[in-house]
ROVOSE-156296 format. One record per atom (N, C-alpha, C, CB): x, y, z negated; residue in one letter. Coordinates in pm, whole numbers, padded with zeros to 5 digits, always signed. Each point is the difference from the previous one (the first is absolute). Glycine has a CB too. Example, Ala and Ser with C-alpha at 12.3 -4.5 7.8 and 13.67 -1.06 7.14 Angstrom:
+01319-00569-00780A/-00089+00119+00000A/+00090+00120+00000A/-00189-00117-00125A/+00154+00222+00197S/+00082+00119-00006S/-00077+00109-00073S/+00118-00063+00215S/
//
This chain:
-02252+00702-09124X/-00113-00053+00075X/-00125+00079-00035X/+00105-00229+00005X/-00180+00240+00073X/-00089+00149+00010X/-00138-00096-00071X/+00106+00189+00284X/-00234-00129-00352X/-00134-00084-00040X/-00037-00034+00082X/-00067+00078-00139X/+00001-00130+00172X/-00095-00082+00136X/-00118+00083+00017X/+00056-00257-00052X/-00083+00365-00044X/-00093+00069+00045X/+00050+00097+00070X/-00127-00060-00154X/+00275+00090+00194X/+00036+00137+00089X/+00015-00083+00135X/+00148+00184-00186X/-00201-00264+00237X/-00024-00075+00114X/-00117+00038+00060X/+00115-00169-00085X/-00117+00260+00200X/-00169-00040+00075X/+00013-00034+00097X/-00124+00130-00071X/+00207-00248+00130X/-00003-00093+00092X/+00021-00163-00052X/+00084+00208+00146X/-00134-00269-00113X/+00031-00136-00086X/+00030-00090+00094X/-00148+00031-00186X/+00238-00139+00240X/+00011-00079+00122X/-00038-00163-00114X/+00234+00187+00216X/-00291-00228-00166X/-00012-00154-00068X/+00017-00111+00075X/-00144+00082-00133X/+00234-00165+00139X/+00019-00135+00064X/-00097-00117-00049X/+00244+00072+00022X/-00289-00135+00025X/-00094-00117-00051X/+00023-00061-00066X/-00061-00015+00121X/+00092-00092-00029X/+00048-00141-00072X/+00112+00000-00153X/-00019-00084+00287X/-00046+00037-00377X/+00101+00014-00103X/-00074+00134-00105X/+00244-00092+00187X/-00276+00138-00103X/+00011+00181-00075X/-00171+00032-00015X/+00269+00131+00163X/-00366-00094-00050X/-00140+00004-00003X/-00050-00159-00066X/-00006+00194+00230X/+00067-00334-00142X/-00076-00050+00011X/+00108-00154-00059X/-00182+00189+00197X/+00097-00295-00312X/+00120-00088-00063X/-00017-00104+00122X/-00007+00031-00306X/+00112+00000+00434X/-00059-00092+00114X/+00120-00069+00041X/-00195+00147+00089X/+00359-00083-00163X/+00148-00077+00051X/-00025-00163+00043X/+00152+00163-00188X/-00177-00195+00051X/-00011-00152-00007X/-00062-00118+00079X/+00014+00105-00174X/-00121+00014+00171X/-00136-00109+00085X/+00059+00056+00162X/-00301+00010-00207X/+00352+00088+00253X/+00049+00039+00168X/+00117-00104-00031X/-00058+00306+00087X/+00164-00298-00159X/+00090-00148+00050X/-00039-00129+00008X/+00141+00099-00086X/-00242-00144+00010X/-00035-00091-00015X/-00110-00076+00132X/+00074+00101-00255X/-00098+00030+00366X/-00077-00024+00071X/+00074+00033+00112X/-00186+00017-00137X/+00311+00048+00131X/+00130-00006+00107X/+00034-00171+00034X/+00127+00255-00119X/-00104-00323-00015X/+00045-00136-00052X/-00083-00069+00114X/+00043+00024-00290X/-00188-00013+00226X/-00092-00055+00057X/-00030-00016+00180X/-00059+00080-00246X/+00097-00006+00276X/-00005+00059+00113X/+00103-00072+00128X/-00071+00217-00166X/+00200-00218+00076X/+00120-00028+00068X/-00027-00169-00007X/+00179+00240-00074X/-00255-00346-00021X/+00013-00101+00006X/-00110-00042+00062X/+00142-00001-00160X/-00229+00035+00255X/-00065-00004+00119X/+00059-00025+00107X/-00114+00118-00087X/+00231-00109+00087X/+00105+00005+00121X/+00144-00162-00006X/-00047+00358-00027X/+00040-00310+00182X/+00114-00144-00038X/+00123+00037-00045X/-00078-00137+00177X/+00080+00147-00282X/+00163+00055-00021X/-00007-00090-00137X/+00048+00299+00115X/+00122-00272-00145X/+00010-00087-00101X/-00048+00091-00159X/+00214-00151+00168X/-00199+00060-00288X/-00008+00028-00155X/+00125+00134-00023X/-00079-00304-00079X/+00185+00295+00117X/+00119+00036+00002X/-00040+00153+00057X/+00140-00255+00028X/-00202+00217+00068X/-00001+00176+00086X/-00124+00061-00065X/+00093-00056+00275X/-00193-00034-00308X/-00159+00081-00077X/+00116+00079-00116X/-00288-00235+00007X/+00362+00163-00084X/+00014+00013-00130X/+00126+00153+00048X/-00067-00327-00145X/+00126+00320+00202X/+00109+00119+00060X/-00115+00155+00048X/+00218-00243+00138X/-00293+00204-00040X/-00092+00132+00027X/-00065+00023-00111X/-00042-00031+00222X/+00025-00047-00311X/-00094+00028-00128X/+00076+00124-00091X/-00093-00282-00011X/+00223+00212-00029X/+00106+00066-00086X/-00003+00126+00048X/+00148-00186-00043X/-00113+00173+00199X/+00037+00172+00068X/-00100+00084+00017X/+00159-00075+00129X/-00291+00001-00125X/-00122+00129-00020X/-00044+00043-00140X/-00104-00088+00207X/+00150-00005-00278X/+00005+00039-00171X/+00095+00091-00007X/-00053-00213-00105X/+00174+00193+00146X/+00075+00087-00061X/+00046+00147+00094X/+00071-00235-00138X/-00158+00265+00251X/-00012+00125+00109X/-00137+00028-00008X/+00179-00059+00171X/-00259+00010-00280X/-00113+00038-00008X/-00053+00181+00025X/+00030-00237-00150X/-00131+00253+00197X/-00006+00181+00019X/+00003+00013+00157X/+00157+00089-00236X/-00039-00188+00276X/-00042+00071+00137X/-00067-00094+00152X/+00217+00170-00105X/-00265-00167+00187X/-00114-00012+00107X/+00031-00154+00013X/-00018+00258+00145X/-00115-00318-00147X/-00011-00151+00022X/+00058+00003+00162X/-00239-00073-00188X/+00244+00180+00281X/+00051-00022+00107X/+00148-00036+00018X/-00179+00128+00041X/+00277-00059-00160X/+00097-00020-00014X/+00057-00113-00071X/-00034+00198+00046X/-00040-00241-00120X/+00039-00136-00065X/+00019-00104+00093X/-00119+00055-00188X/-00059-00098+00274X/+00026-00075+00064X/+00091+00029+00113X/-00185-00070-00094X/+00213+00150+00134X/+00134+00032+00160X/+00092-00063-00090X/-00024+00271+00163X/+00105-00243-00289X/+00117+00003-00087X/-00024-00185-00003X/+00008+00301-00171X/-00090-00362+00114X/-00007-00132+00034X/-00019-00088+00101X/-00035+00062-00147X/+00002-00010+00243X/+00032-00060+00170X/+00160+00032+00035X/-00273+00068+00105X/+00304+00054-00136X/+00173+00006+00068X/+00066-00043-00074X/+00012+00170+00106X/-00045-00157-00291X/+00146-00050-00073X/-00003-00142-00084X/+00053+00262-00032X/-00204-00330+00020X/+00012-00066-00109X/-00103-00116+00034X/+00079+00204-00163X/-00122-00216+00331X/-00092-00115+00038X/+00059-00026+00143X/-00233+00064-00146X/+00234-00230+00216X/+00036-00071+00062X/-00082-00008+00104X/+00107-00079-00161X/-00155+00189+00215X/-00130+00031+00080X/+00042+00026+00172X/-00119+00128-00247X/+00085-00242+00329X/+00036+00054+00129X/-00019+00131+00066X/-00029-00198+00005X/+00107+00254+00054X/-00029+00129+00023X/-00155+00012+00127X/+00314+00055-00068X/-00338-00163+00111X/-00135+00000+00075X/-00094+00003-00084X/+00067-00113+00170X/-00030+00098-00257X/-00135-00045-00139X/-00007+00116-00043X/+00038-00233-00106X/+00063+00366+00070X/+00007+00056-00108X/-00104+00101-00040X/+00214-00057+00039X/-00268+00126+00093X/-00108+00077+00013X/-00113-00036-00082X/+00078+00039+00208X/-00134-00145-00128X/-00126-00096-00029X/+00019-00037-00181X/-00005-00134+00299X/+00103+00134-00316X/+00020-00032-00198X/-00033+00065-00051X/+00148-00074-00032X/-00078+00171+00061X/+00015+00161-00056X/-00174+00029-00002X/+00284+00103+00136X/-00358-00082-00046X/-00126-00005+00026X/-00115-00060-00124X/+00120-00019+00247X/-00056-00124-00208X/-00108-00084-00054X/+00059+00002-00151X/-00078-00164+00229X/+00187+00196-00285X/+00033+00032-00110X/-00068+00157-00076X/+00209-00165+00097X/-00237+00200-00022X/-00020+00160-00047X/-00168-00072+00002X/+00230+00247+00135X/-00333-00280-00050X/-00101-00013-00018X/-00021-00070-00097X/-00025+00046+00180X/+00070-00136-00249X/-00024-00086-00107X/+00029+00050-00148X/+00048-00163+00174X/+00060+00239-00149X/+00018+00075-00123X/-00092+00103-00038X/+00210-00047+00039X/-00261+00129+00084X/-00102+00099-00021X/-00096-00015-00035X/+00068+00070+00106X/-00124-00217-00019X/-00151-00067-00086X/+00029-00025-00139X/-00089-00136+00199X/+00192+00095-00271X/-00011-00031-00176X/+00042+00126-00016X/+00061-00256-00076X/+00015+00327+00144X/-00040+00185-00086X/-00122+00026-00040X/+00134+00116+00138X/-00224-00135-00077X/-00091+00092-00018X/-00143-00091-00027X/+00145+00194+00158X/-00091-00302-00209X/-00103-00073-00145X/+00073+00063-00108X/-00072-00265+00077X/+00214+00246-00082X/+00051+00022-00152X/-00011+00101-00024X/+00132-00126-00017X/-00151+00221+00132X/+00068+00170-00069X/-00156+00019-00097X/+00192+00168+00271X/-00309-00246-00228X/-00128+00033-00052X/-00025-00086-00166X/-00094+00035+00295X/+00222-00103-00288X/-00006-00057-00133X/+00131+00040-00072X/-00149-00198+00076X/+00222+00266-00087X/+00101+00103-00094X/-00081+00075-00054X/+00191+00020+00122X/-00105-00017-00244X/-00064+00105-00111X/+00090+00099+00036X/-00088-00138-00209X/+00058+00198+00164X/+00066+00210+00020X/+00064+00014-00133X/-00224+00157+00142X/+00347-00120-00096X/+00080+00050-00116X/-00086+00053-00144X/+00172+00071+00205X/-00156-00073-00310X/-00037+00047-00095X/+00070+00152+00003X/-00044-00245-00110X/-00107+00337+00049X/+00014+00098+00033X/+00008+00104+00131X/+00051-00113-00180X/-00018+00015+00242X/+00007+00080+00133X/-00120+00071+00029X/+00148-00158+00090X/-00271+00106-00069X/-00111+00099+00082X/-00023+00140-00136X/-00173-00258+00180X/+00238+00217-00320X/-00049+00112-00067X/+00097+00090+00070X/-00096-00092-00233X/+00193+00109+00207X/+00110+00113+00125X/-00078-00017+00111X/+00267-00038-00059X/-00291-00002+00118X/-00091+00092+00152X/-00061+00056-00084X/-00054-00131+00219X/-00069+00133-00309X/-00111+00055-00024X/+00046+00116-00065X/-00139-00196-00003X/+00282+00239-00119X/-00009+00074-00042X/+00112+00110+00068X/-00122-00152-00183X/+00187+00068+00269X/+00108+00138+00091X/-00085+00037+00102X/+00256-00087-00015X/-00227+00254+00017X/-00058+00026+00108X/+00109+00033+00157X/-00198+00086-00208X/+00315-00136+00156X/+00057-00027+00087X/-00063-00015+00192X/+00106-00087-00260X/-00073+00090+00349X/+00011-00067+00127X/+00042-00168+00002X/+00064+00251+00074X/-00123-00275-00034X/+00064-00171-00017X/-00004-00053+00123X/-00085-00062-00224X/+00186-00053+00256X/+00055-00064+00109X/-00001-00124-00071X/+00138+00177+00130X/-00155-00288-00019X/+00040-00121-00002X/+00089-00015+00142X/-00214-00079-00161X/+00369+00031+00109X/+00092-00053+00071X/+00083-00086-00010X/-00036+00143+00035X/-00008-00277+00082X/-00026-00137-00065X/+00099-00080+00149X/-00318+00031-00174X/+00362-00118+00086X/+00066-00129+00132X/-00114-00036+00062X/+00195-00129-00121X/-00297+00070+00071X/-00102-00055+00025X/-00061+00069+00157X/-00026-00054-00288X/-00078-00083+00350X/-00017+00088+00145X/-00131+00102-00049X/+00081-00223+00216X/-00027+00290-00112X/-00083+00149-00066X/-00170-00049+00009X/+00204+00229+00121X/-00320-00262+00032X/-00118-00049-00010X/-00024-00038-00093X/-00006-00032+00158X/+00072-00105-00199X/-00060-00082-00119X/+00051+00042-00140X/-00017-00198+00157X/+00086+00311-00171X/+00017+00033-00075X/-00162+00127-00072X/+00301-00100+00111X/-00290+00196-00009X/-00122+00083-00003X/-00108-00104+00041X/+00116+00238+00061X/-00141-00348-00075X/-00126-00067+00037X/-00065-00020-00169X/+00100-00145+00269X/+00059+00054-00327X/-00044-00048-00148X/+00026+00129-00056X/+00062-00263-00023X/-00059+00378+00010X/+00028+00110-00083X/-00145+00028+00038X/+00277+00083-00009X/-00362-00092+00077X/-00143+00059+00017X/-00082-00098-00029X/+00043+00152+00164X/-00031-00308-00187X/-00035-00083-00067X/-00031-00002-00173X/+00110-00068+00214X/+00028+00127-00235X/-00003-00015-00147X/-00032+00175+00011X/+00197-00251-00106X/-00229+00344+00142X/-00078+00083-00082X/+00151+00087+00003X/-00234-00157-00164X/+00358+00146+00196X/+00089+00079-00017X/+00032+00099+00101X/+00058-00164-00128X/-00083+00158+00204X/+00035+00128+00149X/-00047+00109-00066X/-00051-00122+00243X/-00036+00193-00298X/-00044+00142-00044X/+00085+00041-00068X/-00202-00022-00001X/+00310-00049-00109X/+00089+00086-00026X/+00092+00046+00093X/-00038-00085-00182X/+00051+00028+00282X/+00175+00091+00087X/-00092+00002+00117X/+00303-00117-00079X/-00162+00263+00095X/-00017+00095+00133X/-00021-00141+00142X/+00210+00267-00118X/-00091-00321+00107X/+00015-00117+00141X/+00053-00118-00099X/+00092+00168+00258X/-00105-00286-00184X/+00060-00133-00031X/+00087-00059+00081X/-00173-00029-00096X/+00329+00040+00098X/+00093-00014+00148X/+00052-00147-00048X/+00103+00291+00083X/-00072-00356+00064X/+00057-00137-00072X/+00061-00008+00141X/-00179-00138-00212X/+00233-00012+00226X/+00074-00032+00128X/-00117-00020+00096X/+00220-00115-00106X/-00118+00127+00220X/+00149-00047+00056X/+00097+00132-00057X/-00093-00149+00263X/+00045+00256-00259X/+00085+00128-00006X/+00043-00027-00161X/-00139+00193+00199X/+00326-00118-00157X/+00042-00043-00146X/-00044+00120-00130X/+00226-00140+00136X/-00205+00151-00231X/-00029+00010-00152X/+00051+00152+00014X/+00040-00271-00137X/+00084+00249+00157X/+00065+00133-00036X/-00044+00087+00128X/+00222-00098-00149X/-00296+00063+00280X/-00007+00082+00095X/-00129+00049-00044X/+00146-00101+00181X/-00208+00051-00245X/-00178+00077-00067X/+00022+00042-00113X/-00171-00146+00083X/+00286+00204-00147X/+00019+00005-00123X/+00032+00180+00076X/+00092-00305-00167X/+00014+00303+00269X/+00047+00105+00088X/-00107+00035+00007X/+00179-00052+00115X/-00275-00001-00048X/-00112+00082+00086X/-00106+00042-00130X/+00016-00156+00274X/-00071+00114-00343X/-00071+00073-00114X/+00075+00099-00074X/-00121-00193-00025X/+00206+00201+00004X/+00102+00141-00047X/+00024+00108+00124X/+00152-00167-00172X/-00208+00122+00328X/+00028+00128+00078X/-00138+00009-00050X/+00188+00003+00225X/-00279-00074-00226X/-00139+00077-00019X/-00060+00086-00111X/-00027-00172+00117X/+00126+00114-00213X/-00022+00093-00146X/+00141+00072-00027X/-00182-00183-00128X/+00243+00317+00226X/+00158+00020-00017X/-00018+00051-00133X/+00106+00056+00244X/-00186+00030-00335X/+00008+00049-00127X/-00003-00162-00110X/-00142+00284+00091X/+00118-00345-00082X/+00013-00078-00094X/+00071-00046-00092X/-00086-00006+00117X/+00037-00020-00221X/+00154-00074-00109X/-00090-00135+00021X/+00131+00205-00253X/-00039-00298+00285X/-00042-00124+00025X/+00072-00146-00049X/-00078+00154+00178X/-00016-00229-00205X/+00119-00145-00073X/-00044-00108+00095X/+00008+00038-00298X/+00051-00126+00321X/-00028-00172+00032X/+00020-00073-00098X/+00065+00002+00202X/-00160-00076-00254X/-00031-00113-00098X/+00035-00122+00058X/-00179+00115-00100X/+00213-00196+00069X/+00062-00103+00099X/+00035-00095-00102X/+00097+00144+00200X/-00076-00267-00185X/+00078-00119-00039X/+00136-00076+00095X/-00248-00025-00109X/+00272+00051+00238X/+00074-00060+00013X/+00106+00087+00086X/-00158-00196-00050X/+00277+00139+00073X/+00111+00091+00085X/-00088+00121+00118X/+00202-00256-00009X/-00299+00168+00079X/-00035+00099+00107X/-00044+00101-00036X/-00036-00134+00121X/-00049+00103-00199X/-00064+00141-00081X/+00096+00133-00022X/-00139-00177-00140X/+00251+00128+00029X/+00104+00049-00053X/+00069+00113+00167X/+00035-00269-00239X/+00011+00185+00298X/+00074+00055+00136X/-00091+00102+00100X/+00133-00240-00004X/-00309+00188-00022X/-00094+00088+00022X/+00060+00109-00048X/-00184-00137-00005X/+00116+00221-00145X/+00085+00087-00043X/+00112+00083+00047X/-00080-00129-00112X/+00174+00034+00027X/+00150+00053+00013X/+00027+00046+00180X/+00097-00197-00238X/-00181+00156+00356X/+00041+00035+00114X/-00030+00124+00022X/-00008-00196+00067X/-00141+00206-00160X/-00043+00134+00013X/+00025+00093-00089X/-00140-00088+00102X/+00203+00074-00205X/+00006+00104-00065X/-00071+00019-00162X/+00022+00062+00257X/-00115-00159-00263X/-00068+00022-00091X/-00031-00129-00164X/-00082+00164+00256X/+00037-00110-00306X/+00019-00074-00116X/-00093-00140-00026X/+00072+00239-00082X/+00002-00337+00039X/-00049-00137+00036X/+00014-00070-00156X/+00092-00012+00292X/-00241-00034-00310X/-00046-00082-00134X/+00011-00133+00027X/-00160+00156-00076X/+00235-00235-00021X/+00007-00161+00040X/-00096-00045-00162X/+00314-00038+00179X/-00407-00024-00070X/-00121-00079-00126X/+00046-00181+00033X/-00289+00223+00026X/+00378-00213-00179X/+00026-00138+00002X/-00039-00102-00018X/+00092+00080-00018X/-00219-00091-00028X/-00065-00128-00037X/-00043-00141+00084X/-00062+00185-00129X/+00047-00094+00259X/-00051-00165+00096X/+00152+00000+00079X/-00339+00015+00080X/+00425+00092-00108X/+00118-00024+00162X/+00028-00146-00009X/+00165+00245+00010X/-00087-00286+00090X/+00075-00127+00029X/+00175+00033-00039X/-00203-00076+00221X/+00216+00189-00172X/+00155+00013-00005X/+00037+00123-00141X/+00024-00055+00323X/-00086+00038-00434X/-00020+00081-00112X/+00139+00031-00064X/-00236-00099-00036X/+00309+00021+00049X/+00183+00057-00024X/+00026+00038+00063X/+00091-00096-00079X/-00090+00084+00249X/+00077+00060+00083X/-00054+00128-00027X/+00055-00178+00165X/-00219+00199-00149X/-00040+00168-00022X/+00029+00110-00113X/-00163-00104+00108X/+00190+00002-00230X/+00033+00077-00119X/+00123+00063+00050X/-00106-00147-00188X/+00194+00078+00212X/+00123+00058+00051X/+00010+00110+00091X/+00054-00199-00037X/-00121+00143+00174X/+00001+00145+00059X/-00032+00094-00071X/-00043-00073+00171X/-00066+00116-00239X/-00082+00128-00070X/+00108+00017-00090X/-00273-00040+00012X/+00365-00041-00074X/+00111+00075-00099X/+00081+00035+00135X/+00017-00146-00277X/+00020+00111+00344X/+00084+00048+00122X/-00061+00144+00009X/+00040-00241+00143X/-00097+00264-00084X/-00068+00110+00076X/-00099+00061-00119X/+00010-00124+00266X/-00001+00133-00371X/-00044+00102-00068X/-00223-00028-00051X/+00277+00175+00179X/-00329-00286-00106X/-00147-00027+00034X/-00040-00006-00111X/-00002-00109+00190X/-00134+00115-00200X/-00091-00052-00165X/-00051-00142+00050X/-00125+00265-00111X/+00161-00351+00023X/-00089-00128-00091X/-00090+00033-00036X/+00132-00095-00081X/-00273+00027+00117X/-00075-00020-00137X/-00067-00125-00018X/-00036+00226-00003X/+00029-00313-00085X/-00093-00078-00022X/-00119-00054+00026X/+00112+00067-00077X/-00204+00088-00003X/-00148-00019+00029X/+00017+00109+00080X/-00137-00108-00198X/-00074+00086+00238X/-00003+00186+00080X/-00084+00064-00114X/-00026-00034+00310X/+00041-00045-00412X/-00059+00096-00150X/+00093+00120-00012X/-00077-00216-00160X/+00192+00151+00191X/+00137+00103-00044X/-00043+00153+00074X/+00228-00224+00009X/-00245+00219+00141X/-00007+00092+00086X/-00166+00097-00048X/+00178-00183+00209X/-00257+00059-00265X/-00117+00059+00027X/-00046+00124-00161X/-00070-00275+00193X/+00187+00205-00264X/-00048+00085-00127X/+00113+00146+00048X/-00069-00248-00243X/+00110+00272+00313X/+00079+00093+00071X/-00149+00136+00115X/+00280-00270+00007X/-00378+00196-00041X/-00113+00091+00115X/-00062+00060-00070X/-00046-00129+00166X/
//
């Protein structure tokens, strides 16, 4: 596994990784879903499955819980889907302004001079809205988020930098498959994931670095 300083492309996923926000985004998925007439049984089922597919597009969660795991007339399903996504987006974007930021993290922006990316499940607007809120947009080139998936902006910033040696930092499967689709080398920062065994495993699968802190990476600059 190569230092983190022979990297001058850096891809960073958010949630989990920039920003300590897993907990408080399920918790406001939760929130969200029990606004609705559905039962305890189905809040508590979409809850589990966006915990544990965490990483990738709130667009896909909620579709995945209208077709496989809610009792939703199909005249209704649109209008849910809708008014589900608007409700969740409004408590996005109180909470994302009350997460703390990984420890360590902004010192790595400040001391790599890397290229930096943010590539995030999260919807992309409100994603670059609170990244210029909190003072964070000046470190990276762009800030990509949904509807478009992870690994397709992961593609497209590597045609734009073809010389690059490049990593994705990531916490959860999508991240990981980000990477590995493209080719390139993928850091799993375990501390906030949700699915923290399943990822250890992959990265012994497939060869990836663990790390803990981003002290680890940063005494590496």
């Amino acid at each position: 596994m190569r230092p983190f300083s022979d990297y001058n492309l850096l891809i960073f996923d958010c949630d989990g990784v920039i920003l300590d926000s897993n907990t408080l985004k399920i918790d406001a998925m939760r929130s969200a879903l029990t606004e609705f007439d559905i039962t305890t049984d189905e809040v508590n089922r979409c809850a589990l499955f966006f915990a544990e597919n965490f990483g990738k597009s709130r667009f896909y969660h909620v579709d995945y819980f209208v077709e496989k795991l809610l009792n939703i007339n199909a005249s209704m399903a649109e209008q849910f889907k809708a008014d589900l996504l608007a409700s969740y987006s409004k408590k996005c974007k109180s909470l994302y302004l009350l997460a703390s930021s990984t420890p360590f993290v902004n010192d790595v922006f400040v001391k790599s001079s890397a290229i930096k990316y943010v590539a995030s499940g999260s919807e992309q607007q409100e994603l670059r809205d609170v990244f210029q809120q909190r003072a964070l947009n000046n470190h990276f080139k762009e800030i990509l988020g949904s509807p478009e998936k992870k690994v397709n902006h992961v593609t497209q910033i590597l045609a734009n930098h073809p010389a690059s040696t490049a990593v994705m930092i990531g916490d959860a499967a999508s991240d990981l498959e980000a990477a590995k689709d493209n080719n390139i080398d993928f850091i799993f920062y375990s501390p906030l994931s949700n699915v923290e065994d399943k990822m250890r495993a992959l990265c012994l699968k497939y060869n990836y670095r663990i790390i803990d802190s981003f002290e680890e990476v940063l005494k590496e600059l």
